[in-house]
C-alpha positions in Angstrom: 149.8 195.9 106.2 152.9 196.8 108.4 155.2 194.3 108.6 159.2 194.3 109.5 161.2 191.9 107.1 163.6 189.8 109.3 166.1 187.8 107.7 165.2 183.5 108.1 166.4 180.7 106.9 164.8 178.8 104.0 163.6 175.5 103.2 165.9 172.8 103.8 166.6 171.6 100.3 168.3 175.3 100.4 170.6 174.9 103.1 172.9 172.3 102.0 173.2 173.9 98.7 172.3 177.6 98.6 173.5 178.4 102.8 171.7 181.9 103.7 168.6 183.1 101.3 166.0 184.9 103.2 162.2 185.2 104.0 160.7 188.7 103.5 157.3 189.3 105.0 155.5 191.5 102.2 153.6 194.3 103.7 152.6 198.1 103.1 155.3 200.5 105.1 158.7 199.4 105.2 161.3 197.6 102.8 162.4 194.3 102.5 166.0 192.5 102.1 167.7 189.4 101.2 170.6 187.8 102.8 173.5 186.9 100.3 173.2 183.9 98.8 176.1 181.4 99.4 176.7 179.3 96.4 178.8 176.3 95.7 180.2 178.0 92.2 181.0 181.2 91.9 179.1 183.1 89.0 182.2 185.3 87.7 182.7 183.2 84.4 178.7 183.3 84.1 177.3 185.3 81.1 174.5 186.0 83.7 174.9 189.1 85.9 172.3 186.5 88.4 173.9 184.2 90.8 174.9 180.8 89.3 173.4 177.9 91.6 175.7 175.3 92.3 173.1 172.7 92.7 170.3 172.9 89.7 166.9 172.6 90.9 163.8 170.3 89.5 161.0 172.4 88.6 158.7 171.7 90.9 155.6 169.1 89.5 152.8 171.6 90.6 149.8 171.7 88.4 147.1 174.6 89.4 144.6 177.0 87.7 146.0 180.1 85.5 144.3 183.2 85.0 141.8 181.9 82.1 140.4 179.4 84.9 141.9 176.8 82.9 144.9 173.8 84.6 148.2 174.7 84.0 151.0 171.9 84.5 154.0 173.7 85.5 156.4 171.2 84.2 154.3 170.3 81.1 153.4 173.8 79.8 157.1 175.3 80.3 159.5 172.2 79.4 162.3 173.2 77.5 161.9 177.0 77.7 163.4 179.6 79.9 160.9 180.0 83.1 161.0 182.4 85.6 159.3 181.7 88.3 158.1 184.0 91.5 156.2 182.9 95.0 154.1 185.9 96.1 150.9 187.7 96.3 149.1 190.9 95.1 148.1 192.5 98.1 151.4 192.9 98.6 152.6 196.6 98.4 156.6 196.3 98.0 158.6 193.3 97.0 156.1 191.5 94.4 155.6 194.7 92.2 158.6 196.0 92.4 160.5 192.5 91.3 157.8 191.8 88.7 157.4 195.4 87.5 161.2 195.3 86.9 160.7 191.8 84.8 158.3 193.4 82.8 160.4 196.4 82.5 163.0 194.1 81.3 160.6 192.0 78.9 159.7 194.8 77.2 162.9 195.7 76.2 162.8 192.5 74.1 161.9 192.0 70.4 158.6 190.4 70.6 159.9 187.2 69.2 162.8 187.4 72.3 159.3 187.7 74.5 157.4 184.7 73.4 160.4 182.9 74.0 161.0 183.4 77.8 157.7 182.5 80.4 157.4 184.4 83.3 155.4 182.4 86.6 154.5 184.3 89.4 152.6 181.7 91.4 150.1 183.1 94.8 150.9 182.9 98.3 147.5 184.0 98.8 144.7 181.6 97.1 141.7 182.5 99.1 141.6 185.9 97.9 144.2 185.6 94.6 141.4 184.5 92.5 141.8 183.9 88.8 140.8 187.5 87.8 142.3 189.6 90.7 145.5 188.0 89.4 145.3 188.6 85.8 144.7 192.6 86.6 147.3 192.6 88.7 149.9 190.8 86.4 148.4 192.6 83.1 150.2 195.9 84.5 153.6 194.3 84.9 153.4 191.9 81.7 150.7 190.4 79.6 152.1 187.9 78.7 153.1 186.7 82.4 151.3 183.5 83.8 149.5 183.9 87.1 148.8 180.5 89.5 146.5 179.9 92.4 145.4 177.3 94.3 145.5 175.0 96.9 148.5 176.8 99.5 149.9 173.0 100.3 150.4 172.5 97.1 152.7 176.0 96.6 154.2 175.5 100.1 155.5 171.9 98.6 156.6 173.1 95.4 158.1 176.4 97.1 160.1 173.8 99.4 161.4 171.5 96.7 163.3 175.0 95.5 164.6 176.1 99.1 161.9 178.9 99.1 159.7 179.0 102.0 156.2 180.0 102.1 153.8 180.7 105.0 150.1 180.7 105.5 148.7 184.4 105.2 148.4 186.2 108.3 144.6 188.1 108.4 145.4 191.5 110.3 143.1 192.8 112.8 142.4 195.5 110.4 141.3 193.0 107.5 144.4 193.2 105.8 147.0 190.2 104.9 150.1 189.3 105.4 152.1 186.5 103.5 155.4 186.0 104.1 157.4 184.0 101.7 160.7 183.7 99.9 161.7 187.2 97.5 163.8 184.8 95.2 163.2 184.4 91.5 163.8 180.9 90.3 165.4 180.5 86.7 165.1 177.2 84.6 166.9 176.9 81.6 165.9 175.3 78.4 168.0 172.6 77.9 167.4 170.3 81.2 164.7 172.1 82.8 166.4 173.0 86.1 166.8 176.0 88.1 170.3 177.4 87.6 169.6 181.1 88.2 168.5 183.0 90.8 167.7 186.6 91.5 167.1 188.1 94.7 164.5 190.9 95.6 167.6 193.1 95.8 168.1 192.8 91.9 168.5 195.7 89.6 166.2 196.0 86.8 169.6 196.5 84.5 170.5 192.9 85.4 167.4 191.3 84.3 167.7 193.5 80.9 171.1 192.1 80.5 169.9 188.7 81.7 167.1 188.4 79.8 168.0 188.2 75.9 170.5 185.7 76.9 167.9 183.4 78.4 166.1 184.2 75.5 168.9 182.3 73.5 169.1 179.5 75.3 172.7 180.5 76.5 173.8 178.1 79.4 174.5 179.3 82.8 
């Protein structure tokens, strides 16, 4: 799946608040990149090493089925905990792993008790072949504990727009292979209104989610 990142503009909800974030088209073969993020508050007097939104996101009302073929409410099943939440899909081969190999990298640096504190969404760009159990292998090598989506790709598109993030319909290669491009961004809600005030781009270290981490754990504000 050979693809060549290029740098796009997101969702329009983004650009009046969050000015350049970028697209990244996930493939096998090359790298990807984000643009900086231009933010309306500067994150220096942020506990978080993440960068500080200036305008806080609604989580998205999205409601599909998790990895035990069961409805999950997105809004319901994580109000008033720390939710990370990630748009991609597992064919791909760079950006997906490597972000959610470095959460779970990060997560298991936790006490358990920190763990079952913090949820951690990754929700599929790719529903016709993300099925229930594909995703569950595929998340069980980053975290366990992590909650895998999928269904209907309108549905993700819209919630992926309400956050600035945009998300395309796969591409099927000539060679059967797929490529979905979509925003690398990691959403952050905190506890105590719900809202996105975090954000971590593909570019992020694994040592800034292990600093980042036990203070979402805590409930610390942004």
């Amino acid at each position: 799946m050979a693809h060549t990142p290029s740098p796009r503009l997101l969702g329009a909800a983004a650009l009046a608040l969050v000015a350049a974030l970028s697209l990244t088209a996930c493939g096998s073969g090359g790298s990807s990149a984000d643009g900086p993020a231009k933010v309306s508050k500067e994150g220096s007097s942020s506990p978080y090493q993440a960068t500080v939104l200036g305008k806080h996101f609604d989580k998205p009302e999205l409601t599909l089925t998790d990895t035990s073929g069961q409805p999950y409410d997105l809004r319901k099943q994580t109000a008033g905990r720390p939710t990370l939440l990630f748009f991609g899909y597992t064919s791909c081969p760079d950006v997906c792993p490597t972000t959610m190999g470095d959460i779970g990298v990060a997560m298991s640096k936790l006490s358990a008790e920190e763990q079952k504190k913090i949820d951690v969404v990754f929700v599929s760009t790719d529903p016709a072949r993300d099925t229930p159990q594909v995703l569950r292998t595929w998340l069980d090598a980053m975290g366990k504990s992590f909650v895998g989506l999928t269904g209907d790709l309108d549905r993700v598109k819209a919630a992926a727009k309400s956050l600035g993030v945009l998300v395309e319909d796969p591409i099927v290669n000539k060679d059967g292979t797929v490529t979905s491009s979509h925003g690398a961004q990691v959403l952050t809600f905190l506890p105590q209104d719900d809202k996105a005030h975090l954000l971590y781009l593909s570019s992020t270290s694994v040592q800034t989610f292990e600093h980042d981490l036990p203070l979402l754990a805590k409930g610390v504000p942004a």
